[in-house]
TORFISE-681703 format. One line per 8 residues: for each residue x, y, z of C-alpha. Coordinates in nm, 3 decimals. Layout:
X Y Z ~ ...
This chain:
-7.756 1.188 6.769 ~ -7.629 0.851 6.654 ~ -7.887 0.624 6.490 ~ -7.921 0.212 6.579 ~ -7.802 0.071 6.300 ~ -7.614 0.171 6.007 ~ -7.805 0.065 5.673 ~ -7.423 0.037 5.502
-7.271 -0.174 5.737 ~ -7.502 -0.435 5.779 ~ -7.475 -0.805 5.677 ~ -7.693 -0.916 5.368 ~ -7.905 -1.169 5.581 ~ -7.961 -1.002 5.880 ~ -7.887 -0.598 5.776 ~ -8.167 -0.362 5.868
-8.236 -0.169 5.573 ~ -8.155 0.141 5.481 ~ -8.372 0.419 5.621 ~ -8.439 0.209 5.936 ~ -8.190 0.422 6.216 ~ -8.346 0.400 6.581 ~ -8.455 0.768 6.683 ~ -8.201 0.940 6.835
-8.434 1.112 7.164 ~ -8.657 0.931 7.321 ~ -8.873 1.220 7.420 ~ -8.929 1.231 7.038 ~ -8.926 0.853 6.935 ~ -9.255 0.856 7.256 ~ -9.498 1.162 7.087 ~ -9.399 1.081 6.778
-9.511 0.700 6.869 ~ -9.756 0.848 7.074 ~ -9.927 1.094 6.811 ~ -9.913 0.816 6.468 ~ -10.044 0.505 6.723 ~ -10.394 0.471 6.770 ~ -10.532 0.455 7.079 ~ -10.468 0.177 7.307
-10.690 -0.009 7.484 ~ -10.543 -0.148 7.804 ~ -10.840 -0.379 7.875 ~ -10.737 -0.578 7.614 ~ -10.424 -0.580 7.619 ~ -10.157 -0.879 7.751 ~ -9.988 -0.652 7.964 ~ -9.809 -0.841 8.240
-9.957 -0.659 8.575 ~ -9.739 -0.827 8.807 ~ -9.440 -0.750 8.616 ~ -9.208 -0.482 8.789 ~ -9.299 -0.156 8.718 ~ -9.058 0.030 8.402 ~ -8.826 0.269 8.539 ~ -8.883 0.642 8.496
-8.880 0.790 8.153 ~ -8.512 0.795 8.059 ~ -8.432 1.107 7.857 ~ -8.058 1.057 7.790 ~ -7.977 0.999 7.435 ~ -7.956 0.643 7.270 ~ -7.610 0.474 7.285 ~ -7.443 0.395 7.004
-7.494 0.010 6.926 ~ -7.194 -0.203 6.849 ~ -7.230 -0.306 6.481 ~ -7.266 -0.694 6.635 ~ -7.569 -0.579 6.880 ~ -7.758 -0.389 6.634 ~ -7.707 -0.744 6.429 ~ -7.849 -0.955 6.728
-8.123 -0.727 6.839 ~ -8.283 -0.742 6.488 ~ -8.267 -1.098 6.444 ~ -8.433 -1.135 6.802 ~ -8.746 -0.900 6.725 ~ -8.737 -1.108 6.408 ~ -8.780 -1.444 6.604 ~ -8.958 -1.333 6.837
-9.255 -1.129 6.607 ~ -9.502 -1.390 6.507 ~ -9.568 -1.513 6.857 ~ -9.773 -1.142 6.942 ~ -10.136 -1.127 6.902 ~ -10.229 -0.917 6.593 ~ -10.371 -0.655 6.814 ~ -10.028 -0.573 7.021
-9.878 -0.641 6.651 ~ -9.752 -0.275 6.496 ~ -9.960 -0.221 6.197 ~ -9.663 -0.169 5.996 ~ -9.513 -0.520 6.088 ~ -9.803 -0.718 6.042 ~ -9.682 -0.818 5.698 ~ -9.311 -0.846 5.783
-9.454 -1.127 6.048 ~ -9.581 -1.342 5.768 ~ -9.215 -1.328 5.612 ~ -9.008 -1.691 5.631 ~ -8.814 -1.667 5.927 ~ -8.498 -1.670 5.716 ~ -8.649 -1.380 5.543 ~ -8.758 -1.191 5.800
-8.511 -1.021 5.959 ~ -8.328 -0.945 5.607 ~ -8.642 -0.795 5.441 ~ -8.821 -0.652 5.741 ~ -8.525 -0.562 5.985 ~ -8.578 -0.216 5.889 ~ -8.919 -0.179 6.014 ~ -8.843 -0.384 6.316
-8.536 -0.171 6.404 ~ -8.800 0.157 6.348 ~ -9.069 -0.011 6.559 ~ -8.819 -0.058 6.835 ~ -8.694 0.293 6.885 ~ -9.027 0.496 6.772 ~ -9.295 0.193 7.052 ~ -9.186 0.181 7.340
-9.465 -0.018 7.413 ~ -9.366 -0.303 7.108 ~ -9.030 -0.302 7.242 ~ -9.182 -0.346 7.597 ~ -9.394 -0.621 7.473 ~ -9.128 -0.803 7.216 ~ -8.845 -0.763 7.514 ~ -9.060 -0.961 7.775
-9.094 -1.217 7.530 ~ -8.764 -1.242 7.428 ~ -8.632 -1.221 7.778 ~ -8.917 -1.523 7.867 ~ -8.724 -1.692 7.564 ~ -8.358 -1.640 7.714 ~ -8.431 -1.801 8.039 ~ -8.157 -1.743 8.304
-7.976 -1.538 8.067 ~ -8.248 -1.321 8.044 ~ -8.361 -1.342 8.461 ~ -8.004 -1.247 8.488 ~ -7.994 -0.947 8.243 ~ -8.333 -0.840 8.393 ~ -8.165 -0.818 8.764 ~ -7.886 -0.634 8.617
-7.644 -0.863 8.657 ~ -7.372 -0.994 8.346 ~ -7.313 -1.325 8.359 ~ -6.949 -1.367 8.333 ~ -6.914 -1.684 8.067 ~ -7.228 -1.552 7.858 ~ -7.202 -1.363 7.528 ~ -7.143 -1.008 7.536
-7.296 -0.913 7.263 ~ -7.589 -1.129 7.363 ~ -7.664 -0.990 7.712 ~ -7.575 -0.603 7.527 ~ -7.888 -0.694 7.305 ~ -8.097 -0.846 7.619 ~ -8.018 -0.529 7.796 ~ -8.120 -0.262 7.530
-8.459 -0.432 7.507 ~ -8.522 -0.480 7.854 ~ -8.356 -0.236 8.015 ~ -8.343 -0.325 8.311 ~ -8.091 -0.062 8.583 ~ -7.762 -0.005 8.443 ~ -7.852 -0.131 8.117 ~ -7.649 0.138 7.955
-7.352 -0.021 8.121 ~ -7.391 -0.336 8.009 ~ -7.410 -0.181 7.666 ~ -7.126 -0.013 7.704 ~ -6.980 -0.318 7.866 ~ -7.072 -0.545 7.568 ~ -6.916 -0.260 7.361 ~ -6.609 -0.285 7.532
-6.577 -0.661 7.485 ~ -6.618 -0.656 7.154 ~ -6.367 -0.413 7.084 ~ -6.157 -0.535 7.316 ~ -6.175 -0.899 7.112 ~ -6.181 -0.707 6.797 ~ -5.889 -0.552 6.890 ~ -5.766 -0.907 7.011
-5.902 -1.094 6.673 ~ -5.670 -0.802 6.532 ~ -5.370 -0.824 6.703 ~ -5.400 -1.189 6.675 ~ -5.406 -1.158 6.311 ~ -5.129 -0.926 6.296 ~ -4.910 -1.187 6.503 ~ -5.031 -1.421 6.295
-4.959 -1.240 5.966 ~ -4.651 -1.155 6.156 ~ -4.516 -1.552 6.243 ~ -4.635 -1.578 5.922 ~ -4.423 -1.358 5.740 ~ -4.097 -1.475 5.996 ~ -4.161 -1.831 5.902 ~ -4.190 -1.714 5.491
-3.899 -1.520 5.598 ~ -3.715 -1.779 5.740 ~ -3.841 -2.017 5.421 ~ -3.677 -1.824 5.195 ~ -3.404 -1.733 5.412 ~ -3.364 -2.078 5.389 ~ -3.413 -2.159 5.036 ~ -3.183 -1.829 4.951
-2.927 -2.061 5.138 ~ -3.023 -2.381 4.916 ~ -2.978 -2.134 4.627 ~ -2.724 -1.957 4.737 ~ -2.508 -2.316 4.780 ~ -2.671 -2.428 4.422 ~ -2.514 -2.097 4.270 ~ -2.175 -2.168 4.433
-2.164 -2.534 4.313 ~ -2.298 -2.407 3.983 ~ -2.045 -2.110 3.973 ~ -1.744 -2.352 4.079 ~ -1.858 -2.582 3.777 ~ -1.865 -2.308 3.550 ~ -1.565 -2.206 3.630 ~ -1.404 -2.529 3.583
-1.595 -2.575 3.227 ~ -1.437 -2.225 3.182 ~ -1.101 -2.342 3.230 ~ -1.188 -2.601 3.035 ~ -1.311 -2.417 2.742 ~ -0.983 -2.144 2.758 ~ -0.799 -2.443 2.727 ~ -1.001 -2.600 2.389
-0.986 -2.264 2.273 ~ -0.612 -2.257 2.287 ~ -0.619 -2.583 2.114 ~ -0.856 -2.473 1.863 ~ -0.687 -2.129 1.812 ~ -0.364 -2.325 1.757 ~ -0.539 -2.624 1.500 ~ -0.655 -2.327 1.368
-0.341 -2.114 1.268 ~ -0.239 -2.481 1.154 ~ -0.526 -2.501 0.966 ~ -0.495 -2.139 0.790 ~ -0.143 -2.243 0.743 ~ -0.243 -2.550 0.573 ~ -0.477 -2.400 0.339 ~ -0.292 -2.095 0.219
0.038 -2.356 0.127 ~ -0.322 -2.532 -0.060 ~ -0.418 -2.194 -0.206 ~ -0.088 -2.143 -0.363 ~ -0.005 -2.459 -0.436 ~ -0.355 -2.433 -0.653 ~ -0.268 -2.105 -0.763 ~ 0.035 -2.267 -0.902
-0.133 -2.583 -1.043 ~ -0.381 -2.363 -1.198 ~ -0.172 -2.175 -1.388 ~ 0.028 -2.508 -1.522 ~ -0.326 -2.592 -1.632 ~ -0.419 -2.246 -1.797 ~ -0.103 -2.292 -2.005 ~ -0.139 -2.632 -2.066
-0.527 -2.595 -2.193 ~ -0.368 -2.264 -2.378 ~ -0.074 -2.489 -2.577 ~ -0.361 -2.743 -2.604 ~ -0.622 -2.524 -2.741 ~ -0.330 -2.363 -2.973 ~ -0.256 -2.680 -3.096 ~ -0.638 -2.798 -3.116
-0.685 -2.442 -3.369 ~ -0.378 -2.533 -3.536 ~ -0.481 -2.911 -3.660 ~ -0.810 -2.808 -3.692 ~ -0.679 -2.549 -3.972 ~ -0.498 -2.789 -4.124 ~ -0.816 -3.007 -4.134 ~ -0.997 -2.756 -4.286
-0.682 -2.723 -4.514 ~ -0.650 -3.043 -4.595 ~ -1.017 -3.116 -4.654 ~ -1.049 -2.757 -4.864 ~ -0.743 -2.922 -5.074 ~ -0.934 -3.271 -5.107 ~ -1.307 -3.084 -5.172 ~ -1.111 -2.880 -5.447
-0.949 -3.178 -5.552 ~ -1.294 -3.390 -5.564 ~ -1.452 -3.083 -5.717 ~ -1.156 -3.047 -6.000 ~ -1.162 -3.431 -6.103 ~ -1.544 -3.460 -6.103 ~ -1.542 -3.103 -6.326 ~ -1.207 -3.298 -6.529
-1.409 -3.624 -6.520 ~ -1.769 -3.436 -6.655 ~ -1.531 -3.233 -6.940 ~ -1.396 -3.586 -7.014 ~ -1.737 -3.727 -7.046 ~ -1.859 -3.449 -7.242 ~ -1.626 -3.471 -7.487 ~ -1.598 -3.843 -7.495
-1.977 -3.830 -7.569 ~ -1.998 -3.517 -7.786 ~ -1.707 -3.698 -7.984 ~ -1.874 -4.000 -8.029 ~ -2.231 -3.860 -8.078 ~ -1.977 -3.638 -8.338 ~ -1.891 -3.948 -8.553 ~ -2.220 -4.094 -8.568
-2.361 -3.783 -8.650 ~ -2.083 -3.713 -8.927 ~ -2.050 -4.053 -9.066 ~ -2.417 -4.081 -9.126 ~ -2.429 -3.686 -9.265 ~ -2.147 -3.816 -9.504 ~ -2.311 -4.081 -9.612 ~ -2.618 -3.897 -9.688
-2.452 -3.545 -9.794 ~ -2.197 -3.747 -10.026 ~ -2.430 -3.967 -10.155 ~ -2.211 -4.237 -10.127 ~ -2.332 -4.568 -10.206 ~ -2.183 -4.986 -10.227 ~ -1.838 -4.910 -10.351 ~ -1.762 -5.035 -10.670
-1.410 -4.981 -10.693 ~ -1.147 -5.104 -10.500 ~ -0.819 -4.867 -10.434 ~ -0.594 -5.065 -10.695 ~ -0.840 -4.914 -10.940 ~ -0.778 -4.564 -10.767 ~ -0.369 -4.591 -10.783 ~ -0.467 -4.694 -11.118
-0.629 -4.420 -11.246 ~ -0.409 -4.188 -11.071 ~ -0.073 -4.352 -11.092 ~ -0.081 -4.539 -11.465 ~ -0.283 -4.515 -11.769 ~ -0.514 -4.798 -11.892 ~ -0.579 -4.829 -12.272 ~ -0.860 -4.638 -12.372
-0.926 -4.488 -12.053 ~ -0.998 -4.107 -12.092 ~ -0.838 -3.802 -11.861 ~ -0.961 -3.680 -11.537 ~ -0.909 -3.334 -11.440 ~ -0.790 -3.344 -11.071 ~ -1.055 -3.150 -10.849 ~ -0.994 -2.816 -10.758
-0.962 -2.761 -10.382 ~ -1.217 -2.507 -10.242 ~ -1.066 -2.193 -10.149 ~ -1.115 -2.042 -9.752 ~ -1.317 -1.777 -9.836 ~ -1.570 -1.967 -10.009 ~ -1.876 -1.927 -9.821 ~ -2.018 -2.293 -10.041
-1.750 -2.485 -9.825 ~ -1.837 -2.259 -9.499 ~ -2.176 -2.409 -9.567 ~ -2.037 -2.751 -9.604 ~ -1.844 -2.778 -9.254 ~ -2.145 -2.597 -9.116 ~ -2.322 -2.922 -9.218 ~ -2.147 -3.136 -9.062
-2.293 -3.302 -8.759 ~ -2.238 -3.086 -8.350 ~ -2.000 -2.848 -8.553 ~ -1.870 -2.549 -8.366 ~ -1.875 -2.204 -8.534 ~ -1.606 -1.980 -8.370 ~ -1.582 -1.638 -8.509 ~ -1.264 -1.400 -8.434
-1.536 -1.109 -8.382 ~ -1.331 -0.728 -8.449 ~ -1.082 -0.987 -8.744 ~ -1.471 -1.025 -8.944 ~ -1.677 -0.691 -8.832 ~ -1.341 -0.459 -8.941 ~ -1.306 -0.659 -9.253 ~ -1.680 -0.577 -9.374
-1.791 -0.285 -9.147 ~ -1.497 -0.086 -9.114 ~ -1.693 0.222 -9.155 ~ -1.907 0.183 -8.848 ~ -1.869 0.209 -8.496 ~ -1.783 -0.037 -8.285 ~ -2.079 -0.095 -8.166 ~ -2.277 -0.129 -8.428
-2.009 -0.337 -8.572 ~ -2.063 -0.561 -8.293 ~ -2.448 -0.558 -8.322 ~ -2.452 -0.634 -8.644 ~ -2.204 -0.907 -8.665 ~ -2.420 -1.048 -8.313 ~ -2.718 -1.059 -8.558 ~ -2.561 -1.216 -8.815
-2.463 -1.489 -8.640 ~ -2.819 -1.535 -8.478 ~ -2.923 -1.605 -8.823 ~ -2.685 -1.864 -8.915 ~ -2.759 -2.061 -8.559 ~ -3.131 -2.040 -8.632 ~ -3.036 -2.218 -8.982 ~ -2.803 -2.465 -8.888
-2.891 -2.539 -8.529 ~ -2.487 -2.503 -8.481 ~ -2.315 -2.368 -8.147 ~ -2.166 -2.018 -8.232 ~ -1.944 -1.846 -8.042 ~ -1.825 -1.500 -8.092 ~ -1.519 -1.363 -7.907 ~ -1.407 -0.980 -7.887
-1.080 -0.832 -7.697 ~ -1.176 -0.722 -7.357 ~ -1.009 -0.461 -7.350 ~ -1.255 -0.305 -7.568 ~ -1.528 -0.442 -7.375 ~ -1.831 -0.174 -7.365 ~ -2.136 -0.266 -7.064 ~ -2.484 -0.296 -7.135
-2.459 -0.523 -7.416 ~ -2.823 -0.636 -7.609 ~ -2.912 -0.962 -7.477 ~ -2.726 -1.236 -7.727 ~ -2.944 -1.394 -8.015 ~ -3.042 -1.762 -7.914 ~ -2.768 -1.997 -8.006 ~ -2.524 -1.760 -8.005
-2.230 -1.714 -7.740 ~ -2.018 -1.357 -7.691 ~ -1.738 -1.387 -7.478 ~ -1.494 -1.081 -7.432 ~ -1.118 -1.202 -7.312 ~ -1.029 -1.126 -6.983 ~ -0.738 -0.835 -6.862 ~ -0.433 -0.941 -7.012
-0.551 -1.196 -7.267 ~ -0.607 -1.105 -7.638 ~ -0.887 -1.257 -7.795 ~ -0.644 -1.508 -8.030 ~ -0.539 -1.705 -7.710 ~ -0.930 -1.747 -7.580 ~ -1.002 -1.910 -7.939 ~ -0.760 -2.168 -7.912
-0.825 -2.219 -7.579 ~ -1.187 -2.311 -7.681 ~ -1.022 -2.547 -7.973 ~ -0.814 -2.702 -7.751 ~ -1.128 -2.769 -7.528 ~ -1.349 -2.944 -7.792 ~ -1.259 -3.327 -7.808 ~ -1.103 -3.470 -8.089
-1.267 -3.516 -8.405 ~ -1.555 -3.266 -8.394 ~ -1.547 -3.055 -8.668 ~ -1.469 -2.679 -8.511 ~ -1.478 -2.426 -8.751 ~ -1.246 -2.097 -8.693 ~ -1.355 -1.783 -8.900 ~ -1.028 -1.568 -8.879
-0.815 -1.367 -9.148 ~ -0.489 -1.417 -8.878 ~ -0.301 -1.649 -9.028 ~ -0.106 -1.729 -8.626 ~ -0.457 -1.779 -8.566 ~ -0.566 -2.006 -8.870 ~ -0.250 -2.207 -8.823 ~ -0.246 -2.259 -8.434
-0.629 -2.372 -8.394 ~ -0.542 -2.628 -8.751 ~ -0.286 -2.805 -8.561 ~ -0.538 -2.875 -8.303 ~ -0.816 -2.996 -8.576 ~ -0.975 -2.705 -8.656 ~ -1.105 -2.579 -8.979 ~ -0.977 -2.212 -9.093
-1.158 -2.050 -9.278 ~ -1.138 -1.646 -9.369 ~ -1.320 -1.351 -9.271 ~ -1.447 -1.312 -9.653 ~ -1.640 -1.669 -9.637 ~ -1.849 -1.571 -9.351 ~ -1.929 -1.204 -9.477 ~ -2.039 -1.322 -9.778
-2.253 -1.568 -9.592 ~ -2.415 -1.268 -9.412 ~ -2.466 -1.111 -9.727 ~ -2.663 -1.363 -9.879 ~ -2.920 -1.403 -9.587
């Protein structure tokens, strides 16, 4: 059995809600109404006696309601509710009459819609009112007769609640027209979506022309700026072989330059190394050269000053060792008494001269102002120590001499052959210098070397038994004296 109205297809204002189908018999919908309704009492009620009497009791199934119908018949009922008396008023939609009439048939359209199909009676009572309401509409509907220009869906919900003969007709009637103008709305649609779609068709058609005559301009002018470009690249591809040309001529010509340059900084650096050595040559030659006259110019001043601090010294030792006073004779009375005789004047004995192995006139030059002692060391120690070794030759002779510097305050110097030169020597006595000739030099040419050294004038004595060596250092100024003088010396201290 198919129900009134379908709870999920309803609008949101005017949707009956859902649990509120019509019954499907109406031998059910009248004992069911018939058994829950109270008993009626026809003295009171409005009924309309001279109204025409309802048909017989129709036991065909409901008809299934149009979507739009169901719609209109709820919103009628709705309308049309408040204007019953409470008493003919369903208990159930007692409330849903005191709804706003906006409200009403979207809250209560459920009860209505159960009301209608379950009371005959309510639906008797609400349709006379709502057919009073239509006017000729609903005089016409009542008859049985469709008016031609009204509403289908309006005289399909007139119909249903009146029912007046053939009502299920004009139901099915109503049904018809709205299908048949939904089916019109839809192919009306569809030939609208259809023109539509032929005039978007056509559109683009249309634009695909504009765009398909853009693209040909646009493909002409790129070709053209192709032909344009091939031909700038055939330009550029030929400036550029020029180019590469160019630049490897540049690459060797600067290849070739370079290497002119590499030689030329070579020869130039060459040269640069080779006056830069003889700079340093030439200023080695002029610092050796500065060095060699500022040593020549300090020996110079050394013995300029030793000399002259040498004759003060001596003159004044003289003077005080010789005792020598005013002179009282003059030289004619020398030549005199050497070279004629004076009456009365008695004989001199001429004075002996002091031998070279007297150690009295070793102490005598010894006294003399800055004098230099230089000893001819193996000549002495072989002469008075020939029984010892060398060494202790040496070592004693060493000692000696450290003596006689203490004394005198003197410079000694003692000088062996090197080439008998023994390492790890004592350290010298104070005062007292031991030099060893070198490889190849005997110990006779260092002494005069060391004569020839001392200035002129300062009294250097030489203690040697070789005469070559007594006579060489005397013609340079020395004093000789023998090997015996200065052992004796050593004896006595």
């Amino acid at each position: 059995m198919s129900a009134l109205l379908n709870p999920d297809d309803r609008p949101e204002e005017e949707a009956v809600p859902e649990g509120a189908d019509f019954p499907v018999s109406p031998e059910r919908n009248v004992s069911s109404s018939l058994s829950a309704a109270p008993p009626l009492d026809l003295s009171s009620a409005s009924l309309d006696l001279d109204a025409p009497s309802s048909p017989g009791l129709d036991l065909s199934p409901e008809p299934v309601l149009p979507e739009a119908v169901r719609q209109r018949i709820t919103v009628l009922a709705a309308a049309a509710l408040p204007g019953l008396p409470a008493d003919e008023m369903p208990v159930p939609l007692r409330r849903v009459a005191r709804f706003a009439p906006n409200r009403r048939a979207r809250l209560g359209g459920r009860d209505i819609a159960a009301q209608l199909v379950a009371d005959p009676l309510f639906r008797q009572r609400i349709g006379t009112r709502i057919m009073a309401d239509a006017g000729d509409l609903g005089t016409a509907v009542t008859s049985g007769v469709a008016p031609a220009a009204a509403d289908p869906v309006e005289v399909a919900a007139l119909a249903y609640l009146a029912r007046p003969d053939g009502w299920r007709e004009l139901i099915e009637a109503a049904g018809d027209a709205v299908r048949a103008e939904a089916d019109s709305a839809a192919v009306t649609a569809q030939v609208r979506a259809a023109e539509q779609r032929a005039a978007r068709a056509e559109h683009d058609r249309a634009v695909a022309r504009v765009e398909a005559d853009k693209l040909r301009d646009e493909l002409a002018r790129v070709r053209e700026e192709l032909g344009q470009l091939r031909e700038e690249a055939r330009t550029t591809s030929k400036a550029l072989r020029e180019a590469q040309a160019a630049q490897k001529r540049a690459t060797d010509l600067l290849a070739t330059e370079k290497g002119r340059a590499a030689r030329a900084t070579l020869d130039h650096e060459a040269e640069v190394r080779r006056l830069r050595s003889r700079l340093s040559d030439a200023e080695a030659a002029a610092a050796t050269g500065k060095q060699a006259a500022k040593d020549a110019r300090a020996v110079d001043d050394a013995r300029l000053w030793l000399l002259i601090e040498t004759i003060g010294q001596a003159a004044s030792g003289l003077r005080r060792e010789l005792a020598i006073g005013p002179a009282d004779k003059l030289p004619a009375d020398f030549v005199a008494d050497t070279a004629a005789d004076r009456p009365g004047a008695p004989e001199r004995s001429r004075a002996r001269a002091q031998d070279t192995d007297d150690p009295g006139r070793l102490d005598q030059l010894l006294a003399l102002p800055r004098a230099h002692l230089v000893v001819d060391g193996y000549n002495v120690t072989k002469r008075g120590f020939a029984d010892m070794s060398l060494e202790q030759q040496r070592k004693r002779l060493i000692t000696g001499l450290g003596g006689i510097a203490a004394q005198t305050g003197d410079e000694v110097t003692v000088v062996f052959d090197g080439a008998e030169r023994v390492h790890g020597l004592p350290p010298a006595p104070r005062g007292v210098r031991v030099l060893f000739s070198k490889k190849g030099t005997t110990a006779d040419e260092l002494i005069r070397q060391l004569v020839r050294a001392e200035p002129p004038g300062r009294p250097v004595v030489v203690v040697s038994s070789d005469r070559e060596v007594a006579d060489g250092v005397r013609r340079h100024g020395a004093y000789p004296m023998g090997a015996d003088s200065l052992l004796r010396r050593l004896s006595r201290s």
